[in-house]
N, C-alpha and C positions, 0 to 999 in steps of 0.2 A: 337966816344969815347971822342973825344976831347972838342966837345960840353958839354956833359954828365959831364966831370970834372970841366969846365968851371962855369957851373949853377951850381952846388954842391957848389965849391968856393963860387960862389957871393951871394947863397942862405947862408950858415954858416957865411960869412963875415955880412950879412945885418942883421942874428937874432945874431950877437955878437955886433953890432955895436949898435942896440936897448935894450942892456941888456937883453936879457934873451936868452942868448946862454944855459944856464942850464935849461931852461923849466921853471922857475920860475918867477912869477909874482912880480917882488920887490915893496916894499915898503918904499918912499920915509921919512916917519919919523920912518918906522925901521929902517933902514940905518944909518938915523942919530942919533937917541935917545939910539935904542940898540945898535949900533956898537960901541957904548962910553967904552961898559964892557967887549963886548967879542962879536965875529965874531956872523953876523946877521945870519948867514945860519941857527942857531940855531931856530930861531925862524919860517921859512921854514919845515923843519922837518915833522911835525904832523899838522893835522886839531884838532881847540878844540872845544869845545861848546864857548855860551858866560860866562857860569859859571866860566871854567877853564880858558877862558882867564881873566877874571877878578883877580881869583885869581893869577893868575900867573903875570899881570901888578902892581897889589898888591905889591906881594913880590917882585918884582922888585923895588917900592918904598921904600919898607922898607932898602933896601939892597943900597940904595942911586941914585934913579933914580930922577934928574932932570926933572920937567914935568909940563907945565901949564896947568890950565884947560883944554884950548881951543886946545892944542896940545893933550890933551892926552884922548879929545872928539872925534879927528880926529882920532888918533891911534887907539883907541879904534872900531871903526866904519869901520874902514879900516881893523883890525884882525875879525870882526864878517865876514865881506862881502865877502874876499878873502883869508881866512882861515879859517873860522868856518865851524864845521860839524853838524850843525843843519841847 
């Protein structure tokens, strides 16, 4: 038994220690870029197409999102491949 709680421990301790003790795949420029406006979990939530992410990075701009090209190529590329539902 003792074993058994042991490995449990070091198994929970090493997927909190790697961020993703929630099951979730983080994304290093949502963290950064969304976490500016409001908690990134948000963007976790739903798989989109790349239609919906577009509109939705969009209005994120409109609404005063900070974003250069080449970050928000990466972002962009990063919400298709490990959030998109197509």
């Amino acid at each position: 038994m003792k074993c058994l709680v042991v490995s449990f421990f070091l198994a929970s301790a090493s997927l909190f220690i790697a961020g993703c003790s929630d099951g979730v795949d983080r994304i290093n420029i949502v963290e950064d870029k969304c976490g500016k406006c409001h908690k990134p979990d948000i963007v976790y939530l739903n798989k989109k197409s790349k239609a919906e992410w577009d509109r939705v990075v969009y209005g994120m701009k409109v609404r005063g999102l900070k974003i250069s090209e080449a970050d928000e190529k990466i972002l962009m590329q990063e919400l298709y491949n490990k959030l998109g539902s197509e």
